[in-house]
Backbone bond lengths (Angstrom), bond angles and torsions (degrees), N, CA, C in turn:
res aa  C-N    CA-C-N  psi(-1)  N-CA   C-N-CA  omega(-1)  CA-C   N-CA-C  phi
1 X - - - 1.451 - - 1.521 110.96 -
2 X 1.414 117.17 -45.52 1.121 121.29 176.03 1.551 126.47 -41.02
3 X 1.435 105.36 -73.11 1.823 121.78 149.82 1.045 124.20 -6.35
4 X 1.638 109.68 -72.44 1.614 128.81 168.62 1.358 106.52 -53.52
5 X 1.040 157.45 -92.02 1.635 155.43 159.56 1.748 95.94 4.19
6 X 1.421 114.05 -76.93 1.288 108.50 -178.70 1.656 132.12 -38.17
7 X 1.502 100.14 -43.72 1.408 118.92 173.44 1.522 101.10 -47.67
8 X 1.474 112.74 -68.13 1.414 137.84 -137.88 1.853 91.97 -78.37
9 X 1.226 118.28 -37.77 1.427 114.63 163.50 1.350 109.39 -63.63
10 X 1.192 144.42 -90.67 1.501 138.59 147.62 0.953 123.04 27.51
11 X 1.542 122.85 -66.95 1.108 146.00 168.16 1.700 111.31 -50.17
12 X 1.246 128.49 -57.39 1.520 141.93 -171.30 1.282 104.70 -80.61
13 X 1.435 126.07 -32.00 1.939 133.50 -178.61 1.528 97.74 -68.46
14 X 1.671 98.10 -53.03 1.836 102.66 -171.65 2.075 103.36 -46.98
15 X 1.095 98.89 -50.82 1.603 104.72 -164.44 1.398 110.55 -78.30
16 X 0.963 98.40 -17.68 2.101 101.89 171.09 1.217 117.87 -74.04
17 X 1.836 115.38 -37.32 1.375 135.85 -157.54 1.496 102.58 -106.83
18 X 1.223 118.37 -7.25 1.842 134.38 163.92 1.594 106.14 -59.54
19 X 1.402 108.92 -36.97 1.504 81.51 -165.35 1.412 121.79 105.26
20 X 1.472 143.06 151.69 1.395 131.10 120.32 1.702 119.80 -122.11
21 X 1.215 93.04 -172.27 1.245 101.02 168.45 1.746 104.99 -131.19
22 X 1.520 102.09 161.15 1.433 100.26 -177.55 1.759 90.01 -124.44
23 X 1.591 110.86 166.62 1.599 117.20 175.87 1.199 86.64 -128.07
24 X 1.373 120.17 159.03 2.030 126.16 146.73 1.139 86.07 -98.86
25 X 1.591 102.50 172.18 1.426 128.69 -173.47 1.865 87.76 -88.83
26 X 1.881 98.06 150.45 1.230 114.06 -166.23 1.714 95.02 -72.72
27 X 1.487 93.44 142.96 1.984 95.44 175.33 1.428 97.38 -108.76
28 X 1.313 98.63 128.88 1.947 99.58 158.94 1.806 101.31 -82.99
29 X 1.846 82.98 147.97 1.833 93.72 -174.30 0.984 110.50 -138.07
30 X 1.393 115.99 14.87 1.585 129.41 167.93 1.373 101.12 162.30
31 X 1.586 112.34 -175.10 1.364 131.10 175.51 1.509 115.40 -61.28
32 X 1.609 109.63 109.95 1.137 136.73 -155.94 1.793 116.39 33.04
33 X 0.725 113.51 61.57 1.688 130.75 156.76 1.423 126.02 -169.47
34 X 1.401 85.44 151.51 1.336 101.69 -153.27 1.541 113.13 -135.61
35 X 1.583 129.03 174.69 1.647 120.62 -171.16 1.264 100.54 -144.95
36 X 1.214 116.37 143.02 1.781 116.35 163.99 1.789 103.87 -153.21
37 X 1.111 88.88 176.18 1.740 89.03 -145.76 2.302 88.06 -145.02
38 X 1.421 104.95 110.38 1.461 100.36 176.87 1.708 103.48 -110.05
39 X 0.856 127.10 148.70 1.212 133.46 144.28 1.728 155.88 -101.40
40 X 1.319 117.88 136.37 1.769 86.12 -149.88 2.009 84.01 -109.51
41 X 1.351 125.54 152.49 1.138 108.37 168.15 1.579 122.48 -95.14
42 X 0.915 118.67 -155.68 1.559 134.86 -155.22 1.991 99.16 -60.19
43 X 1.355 90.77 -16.68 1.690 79.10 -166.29 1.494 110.66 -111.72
44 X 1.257 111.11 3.89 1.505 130.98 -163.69 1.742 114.69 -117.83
45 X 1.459 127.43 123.88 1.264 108.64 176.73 2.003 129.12 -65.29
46 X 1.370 89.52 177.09 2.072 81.60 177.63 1.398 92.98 -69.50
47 X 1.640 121.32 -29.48 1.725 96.74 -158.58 1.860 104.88 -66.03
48 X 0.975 111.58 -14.08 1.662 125.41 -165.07 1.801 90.64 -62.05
49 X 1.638 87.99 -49.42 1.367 93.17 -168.99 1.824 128.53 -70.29
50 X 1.274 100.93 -44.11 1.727 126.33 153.32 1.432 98.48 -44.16
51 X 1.203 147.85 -54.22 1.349 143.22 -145.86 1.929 102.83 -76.81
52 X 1.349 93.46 -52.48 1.805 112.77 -177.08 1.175 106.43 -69.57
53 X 1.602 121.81 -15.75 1.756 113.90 -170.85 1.526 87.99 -95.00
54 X 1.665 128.13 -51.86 1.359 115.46 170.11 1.444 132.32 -16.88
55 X 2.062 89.78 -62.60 1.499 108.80 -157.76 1.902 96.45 -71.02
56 X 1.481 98.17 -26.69 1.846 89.60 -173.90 1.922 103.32 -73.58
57 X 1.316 111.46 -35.78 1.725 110.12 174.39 1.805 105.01 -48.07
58 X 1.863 92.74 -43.55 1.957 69.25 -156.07 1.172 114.59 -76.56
59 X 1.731 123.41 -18.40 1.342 152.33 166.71 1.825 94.72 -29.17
60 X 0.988 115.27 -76.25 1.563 144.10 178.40 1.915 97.85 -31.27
61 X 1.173 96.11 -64.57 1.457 104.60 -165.90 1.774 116.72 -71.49
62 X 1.427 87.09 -30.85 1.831 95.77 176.68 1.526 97.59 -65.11
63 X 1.529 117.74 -56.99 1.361 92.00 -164.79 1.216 125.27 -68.82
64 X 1.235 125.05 -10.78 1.665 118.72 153.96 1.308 138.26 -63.42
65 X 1.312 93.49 -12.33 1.887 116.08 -170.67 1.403 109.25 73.13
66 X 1.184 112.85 48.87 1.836 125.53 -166.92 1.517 91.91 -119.34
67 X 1.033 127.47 149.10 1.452 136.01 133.70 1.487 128.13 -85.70
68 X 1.643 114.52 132.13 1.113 141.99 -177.13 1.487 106.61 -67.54
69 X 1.534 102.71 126.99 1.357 114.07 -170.33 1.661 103.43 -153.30
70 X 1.485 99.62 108.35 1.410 120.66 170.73 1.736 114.89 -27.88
71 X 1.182 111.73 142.43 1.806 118.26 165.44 1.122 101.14 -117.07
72 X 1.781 103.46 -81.29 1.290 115.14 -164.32 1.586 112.28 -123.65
73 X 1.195 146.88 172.27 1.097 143.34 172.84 1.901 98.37 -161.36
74 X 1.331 107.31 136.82 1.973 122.99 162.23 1.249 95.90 -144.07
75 X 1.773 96.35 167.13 1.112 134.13 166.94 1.187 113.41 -106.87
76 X 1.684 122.73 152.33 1.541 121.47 154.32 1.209 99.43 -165.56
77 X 1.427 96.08 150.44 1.749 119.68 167.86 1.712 106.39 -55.64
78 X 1.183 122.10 152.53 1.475 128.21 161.08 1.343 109.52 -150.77
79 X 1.138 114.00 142.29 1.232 112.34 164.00 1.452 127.56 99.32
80 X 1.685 106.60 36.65 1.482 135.48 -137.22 1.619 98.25 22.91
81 X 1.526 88.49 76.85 1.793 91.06 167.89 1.376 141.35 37.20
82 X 1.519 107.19 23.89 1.551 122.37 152.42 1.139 111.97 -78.62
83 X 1.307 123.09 -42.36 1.771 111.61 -165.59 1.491 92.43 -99.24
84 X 1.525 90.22 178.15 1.649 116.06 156.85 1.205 124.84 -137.18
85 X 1.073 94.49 138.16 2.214 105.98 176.67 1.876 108.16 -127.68
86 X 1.742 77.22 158.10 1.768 71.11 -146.12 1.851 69.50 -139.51
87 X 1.140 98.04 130.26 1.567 111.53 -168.05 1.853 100.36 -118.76
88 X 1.548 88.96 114.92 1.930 89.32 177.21 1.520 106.57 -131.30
89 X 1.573 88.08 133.30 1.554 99.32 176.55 1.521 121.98 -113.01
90 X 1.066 121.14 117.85 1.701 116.98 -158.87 1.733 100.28 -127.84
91 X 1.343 100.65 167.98 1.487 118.68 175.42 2.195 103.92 -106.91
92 X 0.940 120.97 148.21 1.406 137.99 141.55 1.215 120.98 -76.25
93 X 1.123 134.25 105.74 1.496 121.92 157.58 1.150 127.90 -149.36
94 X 1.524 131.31 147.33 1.328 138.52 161.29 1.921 121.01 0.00
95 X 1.268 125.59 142.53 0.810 102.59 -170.27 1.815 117.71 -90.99
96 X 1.191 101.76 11.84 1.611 137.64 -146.75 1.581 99.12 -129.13
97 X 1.621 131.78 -10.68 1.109 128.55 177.42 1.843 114.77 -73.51
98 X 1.235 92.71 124.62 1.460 86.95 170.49 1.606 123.28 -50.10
99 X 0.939 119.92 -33.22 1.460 124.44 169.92 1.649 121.98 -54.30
100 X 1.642 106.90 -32.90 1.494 125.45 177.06 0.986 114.51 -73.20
101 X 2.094 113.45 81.37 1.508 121.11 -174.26 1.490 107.56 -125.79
102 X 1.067 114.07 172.17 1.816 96.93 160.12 1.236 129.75 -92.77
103 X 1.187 72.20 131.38 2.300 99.63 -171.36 1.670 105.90 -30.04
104 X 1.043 102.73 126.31 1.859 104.02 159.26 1.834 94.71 -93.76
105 X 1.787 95.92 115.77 1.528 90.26 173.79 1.428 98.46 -124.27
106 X 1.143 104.25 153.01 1.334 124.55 -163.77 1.718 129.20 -165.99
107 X 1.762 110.26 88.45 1.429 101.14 171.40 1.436 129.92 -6.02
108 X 1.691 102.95 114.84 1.492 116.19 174.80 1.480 104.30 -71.81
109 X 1.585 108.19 156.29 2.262 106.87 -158.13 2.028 64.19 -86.14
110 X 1.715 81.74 162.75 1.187 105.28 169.62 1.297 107.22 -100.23
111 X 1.373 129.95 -16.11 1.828 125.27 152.12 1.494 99.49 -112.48
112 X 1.473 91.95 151.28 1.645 122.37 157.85 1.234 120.02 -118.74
113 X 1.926 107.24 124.28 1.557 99.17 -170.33 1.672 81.34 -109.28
114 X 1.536 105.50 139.63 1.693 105.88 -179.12 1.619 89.59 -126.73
115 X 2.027 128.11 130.39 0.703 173.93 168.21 1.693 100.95 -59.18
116 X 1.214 122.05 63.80 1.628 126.75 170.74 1.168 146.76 -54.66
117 X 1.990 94.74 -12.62 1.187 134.50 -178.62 1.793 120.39 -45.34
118 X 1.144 96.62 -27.69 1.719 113.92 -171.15 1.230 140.46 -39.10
């Protein structure tokens, strides 16, 4: 009996101390693109979280017979900065679309100096 108790705690610590991640349902935001937004909590990394917002984009795109093609992708703290959410915005498209190239990706600046002068 003892053992079993031990297991069965073990068992409930392991799955508490796992973590999750959460997805929203994918939003269309125009003609063929779309956004979804995962979050990983306090016990889970962002890549956990980046990984599930991917896997929910390409999910999206397979069933159209589209290929998944990066736009935009961030990070942010939530949750007085225990969690992370990781916000990705992608296109669907043909595999034959002129648009279907490889992504120039490239860190968004974390300041913008805008020139008002105009």
């Amino acid at each position: 009996m003892r053992v079993e108790l031990q297991v069965g705690i073990s068992v409930v610590a392991a799955a508490v101390l796992s973590g999750c991640v959460s997805t929203s349902e994918v939003l269309e935001m125009g003609k063929d693109t779309y956004s979804v937004s995962a979050t990983a909590d306090g016990m889970r990394s962002a890549a956990s979280a980046r990984q599930r917002a991917f896997e929910a984009g390409r999910e999206m795109c397979t069933k159209q017979g589209k290929r998944f093609m990066l736009a935009n992708e961030s990070t942010s703290p939530t949750r007085m900065w225990i969690d992370t959410t990781v916000d990705v915005t992608f296109r669907c498209l043909n595999e034959n679309d002129s648009e279907y190239v490889r992504p120039r990706i490239r860190q968004a600046p974390d300041v913008v100096i805008e020139d008002q002068k105009k």
